[in-house]
Structures are given as structure tokens and as C-alpha cells.
C-alpha positions as CSV (number, residue, x, y, z in Angstrom):
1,X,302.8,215.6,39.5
2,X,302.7,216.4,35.9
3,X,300.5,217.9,33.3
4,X,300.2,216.6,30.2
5,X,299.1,218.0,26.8
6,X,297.4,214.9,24.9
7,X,297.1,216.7,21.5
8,X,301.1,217.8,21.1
9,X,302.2,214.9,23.5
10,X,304.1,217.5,25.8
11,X,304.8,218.0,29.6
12,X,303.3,221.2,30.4
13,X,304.6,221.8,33.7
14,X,305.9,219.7,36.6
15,X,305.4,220.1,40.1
16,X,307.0,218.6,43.7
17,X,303.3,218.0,45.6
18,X,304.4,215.1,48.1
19,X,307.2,213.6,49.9
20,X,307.8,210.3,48.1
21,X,305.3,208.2,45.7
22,X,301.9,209.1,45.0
23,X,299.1,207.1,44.9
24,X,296.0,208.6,43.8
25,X,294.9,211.8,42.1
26,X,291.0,213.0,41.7
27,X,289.6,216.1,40.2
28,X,286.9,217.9,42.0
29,X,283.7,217.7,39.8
30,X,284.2,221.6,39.5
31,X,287.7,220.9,37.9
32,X,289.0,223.9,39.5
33,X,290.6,221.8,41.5
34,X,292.1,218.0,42.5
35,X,293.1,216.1,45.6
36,X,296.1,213.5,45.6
37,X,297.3,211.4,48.2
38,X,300.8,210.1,48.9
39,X,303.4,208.4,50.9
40,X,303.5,211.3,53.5
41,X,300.3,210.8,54.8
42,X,298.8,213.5,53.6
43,X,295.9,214.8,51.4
44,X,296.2,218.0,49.3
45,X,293.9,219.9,47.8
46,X,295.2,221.6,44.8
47,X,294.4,224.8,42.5
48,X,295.8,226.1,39.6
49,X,295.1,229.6,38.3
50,X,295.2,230.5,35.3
51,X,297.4,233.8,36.1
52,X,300.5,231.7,37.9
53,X,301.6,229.6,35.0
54,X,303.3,230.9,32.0
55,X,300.7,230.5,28.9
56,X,300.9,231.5,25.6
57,X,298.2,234.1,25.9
58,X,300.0,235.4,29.4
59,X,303.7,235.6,27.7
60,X,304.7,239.0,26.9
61,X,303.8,240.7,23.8
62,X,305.9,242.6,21.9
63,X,304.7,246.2,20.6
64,X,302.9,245.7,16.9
65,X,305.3,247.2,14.2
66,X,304.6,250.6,12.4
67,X,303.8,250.5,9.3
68,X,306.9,249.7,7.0
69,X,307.8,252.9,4.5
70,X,310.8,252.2,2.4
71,X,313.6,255.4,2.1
72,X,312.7,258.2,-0.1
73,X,315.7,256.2,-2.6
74,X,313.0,253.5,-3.3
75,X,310.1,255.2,-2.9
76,X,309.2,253.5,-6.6
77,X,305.9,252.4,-8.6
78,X,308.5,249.4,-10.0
79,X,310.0,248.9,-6.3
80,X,308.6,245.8,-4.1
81,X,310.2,245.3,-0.9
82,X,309.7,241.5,0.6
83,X,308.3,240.4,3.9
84,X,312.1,239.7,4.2
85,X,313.4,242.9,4.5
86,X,310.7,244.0,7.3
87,X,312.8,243.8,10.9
88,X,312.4,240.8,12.5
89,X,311.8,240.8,16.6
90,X,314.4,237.8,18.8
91,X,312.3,234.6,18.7
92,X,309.8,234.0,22.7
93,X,311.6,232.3,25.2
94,X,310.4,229.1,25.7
95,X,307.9,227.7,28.4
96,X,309.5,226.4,31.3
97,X,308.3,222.8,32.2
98,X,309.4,222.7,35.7
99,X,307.6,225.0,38.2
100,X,309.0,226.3,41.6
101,X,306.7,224.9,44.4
102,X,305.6,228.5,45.2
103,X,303.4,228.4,41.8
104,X,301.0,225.4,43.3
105,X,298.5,226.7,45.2
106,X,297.5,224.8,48.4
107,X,294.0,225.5,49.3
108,X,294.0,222.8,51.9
109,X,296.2,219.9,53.4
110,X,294.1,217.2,55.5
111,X,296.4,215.0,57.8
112,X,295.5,211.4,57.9
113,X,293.4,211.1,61.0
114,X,295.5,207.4,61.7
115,X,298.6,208.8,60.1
116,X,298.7,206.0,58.2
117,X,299.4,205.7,54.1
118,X,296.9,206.5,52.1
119,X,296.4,205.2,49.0
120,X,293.5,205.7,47.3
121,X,290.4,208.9,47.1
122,X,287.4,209.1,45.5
123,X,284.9,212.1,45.3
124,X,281.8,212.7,45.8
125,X,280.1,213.7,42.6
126,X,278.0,216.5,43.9
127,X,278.9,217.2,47.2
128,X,281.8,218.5,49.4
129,X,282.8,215.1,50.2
130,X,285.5,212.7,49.7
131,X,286.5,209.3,51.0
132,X,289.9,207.9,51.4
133,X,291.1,204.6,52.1
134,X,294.0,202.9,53.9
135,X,294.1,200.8,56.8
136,X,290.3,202.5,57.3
137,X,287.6,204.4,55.3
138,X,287.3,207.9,55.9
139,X,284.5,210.1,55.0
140,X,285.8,213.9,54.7
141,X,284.2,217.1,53.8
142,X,286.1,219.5,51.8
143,X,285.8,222.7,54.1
144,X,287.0,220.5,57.0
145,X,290.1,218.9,57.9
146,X,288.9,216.0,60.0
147,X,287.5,213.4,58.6
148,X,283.7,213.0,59.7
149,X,283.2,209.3,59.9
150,X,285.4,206.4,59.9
151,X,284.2,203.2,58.9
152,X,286.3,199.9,60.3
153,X,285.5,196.8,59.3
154,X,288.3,195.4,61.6
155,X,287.5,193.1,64.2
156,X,290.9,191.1,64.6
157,X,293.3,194.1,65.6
158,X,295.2,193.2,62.3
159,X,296.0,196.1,60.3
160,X,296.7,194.2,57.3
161,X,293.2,192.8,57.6
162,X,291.9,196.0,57.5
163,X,293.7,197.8,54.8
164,X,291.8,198.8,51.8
165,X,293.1,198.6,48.5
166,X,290.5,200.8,46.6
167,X,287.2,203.1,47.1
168,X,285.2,204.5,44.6
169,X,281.7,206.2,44.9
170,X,278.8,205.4,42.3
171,X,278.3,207.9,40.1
172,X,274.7,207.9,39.9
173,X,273.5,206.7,43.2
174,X,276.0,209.4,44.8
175,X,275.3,208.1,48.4
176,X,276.9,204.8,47.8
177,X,280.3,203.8,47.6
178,X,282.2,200.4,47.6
179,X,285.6,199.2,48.9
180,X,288.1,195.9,48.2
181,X,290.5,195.3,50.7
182,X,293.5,192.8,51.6
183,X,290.8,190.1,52.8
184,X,289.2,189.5,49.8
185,X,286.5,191.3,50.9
186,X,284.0,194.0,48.5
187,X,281.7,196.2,51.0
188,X,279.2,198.4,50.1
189,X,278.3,201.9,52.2
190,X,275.8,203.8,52.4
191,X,276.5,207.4,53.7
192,X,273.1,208.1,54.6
193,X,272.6,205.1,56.7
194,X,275.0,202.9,58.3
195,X,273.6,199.8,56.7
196,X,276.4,198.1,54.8
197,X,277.1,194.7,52.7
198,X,280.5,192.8,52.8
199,X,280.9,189.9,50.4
200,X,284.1,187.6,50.8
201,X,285.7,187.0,47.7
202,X,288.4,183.9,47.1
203,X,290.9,185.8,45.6
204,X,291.7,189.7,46.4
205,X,290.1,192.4,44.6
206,X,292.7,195.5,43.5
207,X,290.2,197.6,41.8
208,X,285.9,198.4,41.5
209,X,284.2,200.2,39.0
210,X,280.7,201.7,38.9
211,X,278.5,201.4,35.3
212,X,278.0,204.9,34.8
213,X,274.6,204.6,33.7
214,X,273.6,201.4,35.5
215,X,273.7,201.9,39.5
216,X,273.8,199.1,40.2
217,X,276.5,197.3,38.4
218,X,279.8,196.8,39.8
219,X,282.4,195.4,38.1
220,X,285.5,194.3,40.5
221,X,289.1,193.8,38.9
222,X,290.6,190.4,40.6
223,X,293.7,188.3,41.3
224,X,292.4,185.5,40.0
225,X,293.1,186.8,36.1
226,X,289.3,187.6,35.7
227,X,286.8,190.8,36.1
228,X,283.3,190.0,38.0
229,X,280.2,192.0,36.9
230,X,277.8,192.1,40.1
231,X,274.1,192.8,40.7
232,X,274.0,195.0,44.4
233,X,270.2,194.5,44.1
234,X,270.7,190.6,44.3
235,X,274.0,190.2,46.6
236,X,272.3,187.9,49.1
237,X,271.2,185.7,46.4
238,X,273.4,183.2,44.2
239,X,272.8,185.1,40.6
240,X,275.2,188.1,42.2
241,X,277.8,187.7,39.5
242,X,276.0,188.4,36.2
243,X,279.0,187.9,34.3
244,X,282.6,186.8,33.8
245,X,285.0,188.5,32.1
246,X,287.7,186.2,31.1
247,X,290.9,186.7,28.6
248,X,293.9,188.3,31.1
249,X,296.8,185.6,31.8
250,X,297.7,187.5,34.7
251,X,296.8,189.5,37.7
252,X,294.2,192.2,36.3
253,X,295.2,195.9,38.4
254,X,292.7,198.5,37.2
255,X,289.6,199.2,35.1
256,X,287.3,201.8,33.6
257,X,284.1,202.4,32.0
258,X,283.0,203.8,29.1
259,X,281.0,206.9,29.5
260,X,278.1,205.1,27.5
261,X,277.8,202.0,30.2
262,X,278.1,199.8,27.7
263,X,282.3,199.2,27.6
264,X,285.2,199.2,30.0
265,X,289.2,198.7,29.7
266,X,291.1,196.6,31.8
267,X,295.0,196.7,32.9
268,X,296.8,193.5,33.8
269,X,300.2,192.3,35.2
270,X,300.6,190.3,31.8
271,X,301.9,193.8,29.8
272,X,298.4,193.8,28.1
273,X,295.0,196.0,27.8
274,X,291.4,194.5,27.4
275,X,288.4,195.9,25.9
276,X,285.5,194.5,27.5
277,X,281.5,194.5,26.5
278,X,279.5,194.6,29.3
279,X,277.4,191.5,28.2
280,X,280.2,189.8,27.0
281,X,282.5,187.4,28.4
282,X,285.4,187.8,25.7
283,X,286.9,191.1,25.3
284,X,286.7,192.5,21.8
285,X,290.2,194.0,21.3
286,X,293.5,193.6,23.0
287,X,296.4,196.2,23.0
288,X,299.3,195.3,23.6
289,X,303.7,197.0,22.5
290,X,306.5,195.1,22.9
291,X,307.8,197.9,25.3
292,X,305.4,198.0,27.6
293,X,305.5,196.4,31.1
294,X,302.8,196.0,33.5
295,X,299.9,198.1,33.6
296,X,299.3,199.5,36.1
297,X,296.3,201.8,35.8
298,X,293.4,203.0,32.8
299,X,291.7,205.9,32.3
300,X,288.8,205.8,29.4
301,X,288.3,209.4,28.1
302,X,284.4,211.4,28.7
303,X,284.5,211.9,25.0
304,X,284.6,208.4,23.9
305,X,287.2,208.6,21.8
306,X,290.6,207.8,23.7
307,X,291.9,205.2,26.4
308,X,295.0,206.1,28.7
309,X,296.9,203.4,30.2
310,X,300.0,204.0,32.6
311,X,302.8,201.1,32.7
312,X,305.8,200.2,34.9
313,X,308.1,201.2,32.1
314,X,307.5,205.3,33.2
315,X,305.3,205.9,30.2
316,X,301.5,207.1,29.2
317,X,300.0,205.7,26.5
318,X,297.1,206.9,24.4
319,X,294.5,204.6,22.8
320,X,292.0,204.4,19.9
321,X,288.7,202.8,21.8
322,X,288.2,201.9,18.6
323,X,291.5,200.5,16.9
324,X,289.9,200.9,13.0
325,X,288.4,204.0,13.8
326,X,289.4,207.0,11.1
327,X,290.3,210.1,13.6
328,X,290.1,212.7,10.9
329,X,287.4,214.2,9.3
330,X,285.3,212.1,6.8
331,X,283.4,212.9,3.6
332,X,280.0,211.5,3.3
333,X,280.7,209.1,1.0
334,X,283.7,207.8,3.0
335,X,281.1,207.7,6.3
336,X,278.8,205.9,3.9
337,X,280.9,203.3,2.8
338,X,282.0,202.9,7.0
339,X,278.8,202.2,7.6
340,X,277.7,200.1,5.1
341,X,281.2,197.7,6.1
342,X,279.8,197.9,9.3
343,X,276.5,197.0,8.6
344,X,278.0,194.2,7.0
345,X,280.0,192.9,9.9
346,X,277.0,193.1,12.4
347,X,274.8,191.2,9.6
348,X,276.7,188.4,8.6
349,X,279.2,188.1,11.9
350,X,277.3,185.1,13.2
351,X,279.0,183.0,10.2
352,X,281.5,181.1,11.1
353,X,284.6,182.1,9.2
354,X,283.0,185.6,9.6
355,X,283.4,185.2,13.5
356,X,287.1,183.4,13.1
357,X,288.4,186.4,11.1
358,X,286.7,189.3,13.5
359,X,287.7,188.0,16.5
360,X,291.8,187.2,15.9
361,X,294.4,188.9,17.2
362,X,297.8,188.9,17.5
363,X,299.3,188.1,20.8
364,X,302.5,188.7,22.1
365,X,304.0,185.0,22.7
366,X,304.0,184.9,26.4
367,X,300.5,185.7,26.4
368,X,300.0,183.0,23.8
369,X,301.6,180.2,25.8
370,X,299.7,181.1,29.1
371,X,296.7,180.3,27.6
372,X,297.4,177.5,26.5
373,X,299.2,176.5,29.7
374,X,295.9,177.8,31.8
375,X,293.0,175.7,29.3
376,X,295.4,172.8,29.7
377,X,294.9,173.1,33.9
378,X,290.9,174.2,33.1
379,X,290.6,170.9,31.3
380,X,292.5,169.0,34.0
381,X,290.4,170.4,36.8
382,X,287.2,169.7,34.9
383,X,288.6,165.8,34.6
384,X,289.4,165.8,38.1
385,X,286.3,167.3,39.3
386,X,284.3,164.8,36.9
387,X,286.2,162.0,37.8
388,X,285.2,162.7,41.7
389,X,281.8,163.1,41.1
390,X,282.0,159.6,39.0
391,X,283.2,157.7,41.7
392,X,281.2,159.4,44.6
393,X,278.0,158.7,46.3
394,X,275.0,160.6,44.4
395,X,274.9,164.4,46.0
396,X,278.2,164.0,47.4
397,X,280.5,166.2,45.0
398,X,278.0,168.8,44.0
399,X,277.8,170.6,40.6
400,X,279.2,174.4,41.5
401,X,278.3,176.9,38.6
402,X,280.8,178.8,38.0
403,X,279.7,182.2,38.9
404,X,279.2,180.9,42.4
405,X,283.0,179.4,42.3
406,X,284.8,183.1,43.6
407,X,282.4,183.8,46.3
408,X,282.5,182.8,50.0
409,X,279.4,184.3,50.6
410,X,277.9,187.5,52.4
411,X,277.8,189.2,55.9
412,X,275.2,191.5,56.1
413,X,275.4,194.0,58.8
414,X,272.0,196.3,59.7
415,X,272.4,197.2,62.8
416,X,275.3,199.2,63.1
417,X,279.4,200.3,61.1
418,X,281.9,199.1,63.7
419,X,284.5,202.5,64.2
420,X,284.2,205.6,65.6
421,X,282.8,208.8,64.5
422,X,285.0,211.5,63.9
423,X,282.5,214.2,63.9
424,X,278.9,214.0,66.0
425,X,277.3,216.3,64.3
């Protein structure tokens, strides 16, 4: 695990929490303290005090130095003596940025109740609680180290079928949560009940996201290249999907939202990073270096301001959410003028060469070519689909919209969560 100062760009401090790779790392919503789950099966509750690590304010000072007073020789109305003559103290050592184990503080280690991998945790945003997943979907409670209820989906004795790729609770209907895992599937829980949805998908999910001021919009990160915006109110009916976010060439891995509800980032497989608007189907910015591999996870910053992206090339990277956004301070008359070119955009940015220019980006050439190599099999699938439905019987090749196209359709369970309970109180 590692620390990082995003103002100076530094490593703080380094630390050796698991055996082998880690796969998840939440903050408590105290933020005294974080969970992280890796390869060794374990979850670890973690605290740092502020009295273990070596801080500027907890370095040692140096006694202040008396008064300088010059030898009786120079002891002159004409006689100056410079800051340079004053003695000078040896410069502070350095802070060290790798810690011995024995400065991490282990409040609590909870051993996977399967002991299977892990690999991902998401935290209640109130309570004691956290749920993990894996090959199941445990419920824990912080002052506990068994996990009080499992939740198992699995019904065919194959692990694979059963393993969960991500979990993340809704934070602001805290009681509900929602999974993706390995058969396509997106289920909703409920930890007050045991009333749950499960929606089969045609293509894998990797990664969910709650709106944070809509509960009930979930927008799911897929294999298919696109992100899915759904409705939980409506997920037995056939409007589900609200929207489609389209633009990734490959598969999209992660995603974030805004803290305002009304934006969230995407990573992909094709080296790239999406800005999304929540009623749009285009994103409105792309980021993209020629260093950077595949992303692999996002992070959008509580003050607005910032997205973090981690890649397969061993590297954070820090975003502008807004790419022409001054991060200084601004007079008034430079705000005015912002504004007023603003104002000007969201006026006239209906025209069409207004719309052309606004929306272009550059694009790395590999992401160039794959779209034009995926409209070219869009078009031909259209022409092949038309040219069924030409030489059909009436009714026979029906029209599909194309919200309806990645969804099998929906199991609805309300009687009872297959699994056992780990706790019967």
C-alpha cells in the first residue's frame, strides 16, 4: 500500500499489508480508518495514527537561537552583521518513505469465511458493515470477525458461476447494494429483507456504480464496450435501461460518479478515459497519453475538481474534470469574461459548425481506426438485420430496440436468498 501526496506528487510512506496483490481498498466513512482485501484471503482493517509516522510537525525541533550580539570589536553604530554570519544548524534528515510493518496498526484481520480470494469490499455508509465479494457475498460487521450473512446465488455447484466481480452499496438508500458477477448477471440486495432482483446481462459486467444523488440509478460498466444507465424502480419492465453510453472501443473496467449526480468517468482496455453526462449518450471529453496502458480503475475526487485513473503501466494519474478549467485564482474580470465564453457556448452550441468544433477531439490512431472498423460492422448488422426482415413473413424478424438488445431478462426471487447464514441472530 502506498500513500500519496496529490499536491507535491510524492510517496509519503509505503507499507507491506498483504501477501501478494491487492485488490481493493475502502475508507471507513469515519476515515480513521480503511479495509483492503488481497490475494491471502484476508481482510484488514487498518489505522494510522498520527503519533507513529514521521511528520513534519512530529520531527525534532532544534532549540531557537539566542539572540545574536556581535564581539565587543564590532560592537559599532556603522557595523551591520548579515543573516550570513548568524550560525547555521545541519539541514533535517529527510522523511523516510518506507515504513517497517510494526508502524501499521492492525485493528482487526477477518479471514475469509470460504477462504477463498477476495476481490472486492464496499462499506456501508453509516453503519458497522461491509460486504465483500468473491465466489460469495458476504455481509460483515466491523466489531465481528464472521461474516453475518452469506448470500449465494449458486445453484450449479460451479464456482466460476458464482464468483462476483464487483459489490458496491448505494449511497443513499444505504440498505441496498448491487453485485456483477462472471454470469453476466447484476443482482440487487436488500439487507433488511431477503428480497432480491437478478437481471441476466449478454455480456459480463466488471464494474456498478450508484448516482450519488439519484437512488435509484445504476450505471454498470460492460464487456460489450458500452456503460448501461438502469432504472431499479422499473427492472421488470422493458424501459430498464434509460440510457447508453457509447464511445469506448474496448472493454470498459471501471467507473465513478461525480459527487453532483450529474457526471461520471469511465476506464477502458483501449488506454483511454471517458467523461460521461448522465443524459447523454456521447461522452463530452476523452483523456487519453501516449504512455498510458490499460485502465484499470477511476476515482472522481469529493471536491469536484480532480479525476484519478490507475493504468497497467504502474502509474497514477491526475485529471482536470474539466480540461479548460483555470486552477488558479481568478480576478473578476477574468471570471467575467469565463462566463460570458461560456454563456456563449451553451447559447449558440446547437449551430452546426458550433457543435462540429465543441465536440472534436483528438484521438490516438488505434482508437481512431476501431471506430471506424466497429460503425463499419454496425452498418453491416443493420443491413443484415433489414435484409431478414425484407425477405421474412410479417412479424417474423421483430424490430428489437436497442436498449432491450443486452438484456436476457429478469429472475425475481421473493421468497427466500439461497446460502446460509453465518450468524442467527
Amino acid at each position: 500500500l502506498k500513500l500519496w501526496n496529490i499536491t507535491n506528487k510524492k510517496c509519503e510512506w509505503t507499507i507491506q499489508a498483504h501477501n501478494g496483490q491487492i485488490w481493493s481498498v475502502e475508507a471507513a466513512p469515519d476515515g480513521a480508518s480503511f479495509f483492503s482485501v488481497g490475494n491471502d484471503k484476508t481482510i484488514k482493517r487498518c489505522q494510522m495514527h498520527r503519533d507513529v509516522f514521521v511528520s513534519h510537525s512530529a520531527r525534532p525541533r532544534t532549540p531557537p537561537l539566542p539572540p545574536f550580539r556581535p564581539p565587543p570589536s564590532q560592537m559599532h553604530r556603522d557595523v551591520f552583521v548579515s543573516d550570513s554570519a548568524r550560525p547555521r544548524t545541519p539541514p533535517l534528515p529527510s522523511l523516510p518513505t518506507v515504513l517497517p510493518p510494526a508502524t501499521l496498526s492492525y485493528l482487526a484481520a477477518f479471514e475469509s469465511a470460504i477462504s477463498s480470494i477476495i476481490t472486492g469490499i464496499t462499506h456501508h455508509r453509516h453503519k458497522n458493515e461491509f460486504i465483500t465479494c468473491g465466489e460469495r457475498v458476504l455481509l460483515w460487521d466491523s466489531s465481528t470477525k464472521a461474516p453475518k450473512f452469506s448470500y449465494d446465488w449458486s445453484t450449479s455447484g460451479d464456482r466460476n458461476d458464482a464468483s462476483v466481480v464487483s459489490v458496491k452499496f448505494n449511497p443513499v438508500e444505504t440498505d441496498l447494494f448491487a453485485s456483477s458477477d462472471h454470469a453476466n448477471n447484476i443482482v440487487l440486495y436488500d439487507t433488511r429483507a431477503k428480497e432480491v432482483k437478478k437481471l441476466k446481462m449478454t455480456m459480463r459486467v466488471n464494474a456498478l456504480a450508484w448516482n450519488p444523488m439519484e437512488a435509484f440509478i445504476l450505471t454498470a460498466a460492460s464487456e460489450d464496450y458500452n456503460l448501461y444507465s438502469f432504472d431499479i424502480r422499473n427492472m421488470n419492465k422493458d424501459n430498464r435501461v434509460i440510457n447508453i453510453h457509447e464511445g469506448h472501443t474496448s472493454a470498459v473496467i471501471d467507473l465513478d460518479y461525480a459527487p453532483t449526480g450529474r457526471e461520471f468517468c469511465s476506464g477502458s482496455y483501449d488506454r483511454s478515459l471517458r467523461i460521461f453526462r448522465t443524459d447523454q449518450g456521447k461522452s463530452r471529453d476523452v483523456y487519453h497519453t501516449k504512455r498510458m496502458f490499460k485502465v484499470n480503475c477511476v476515482l472522481w475526487s469529493g471536491d469536484n475538481k480532480y479525476i484519478l485513473s490507475g493504468s497497467s503501466d504502474h502509474n497514477v494519474r491526475v485529471w482536470k474534470a474539466v480540461s479548460h478549467e483555470k486552477m488558479g485564482i481568478m480576478k473578476s474580470r477574468e471570471r467575467a469574461s469565463v462566463n460570458y465564453a461560456e454563456e456563449l457556448k451553451r447559447k449558440y452550441g446547437h449551430f452546426p459548425e458550433m457543435r462540429r468544433i465543441l465536440r472534436h477531439r483528438h484521438l490516438p490512431k488505434h482508437i481512431y481506426h476501431a471506430r471506424q472498423e466497429h460503425r463499419i460492422m454496425k452498418d453491416s448488422l443493420a443491413r443484415k438485420e433489414d435484409n431478414r426482415r425484407r425477405h421474412s413473413k410479417r412479424g417474423a424478424v421483430p424490430r428489437v430496440p436497442a436498449r432491450q438488445k443486452p438484456v436476457v431478462g429478469l429472475q425475481d426471487d421473493e421468497t427466500s436468498m439461497p446460502g446460509p447464514s453465518f450468524n442467527d441472530d
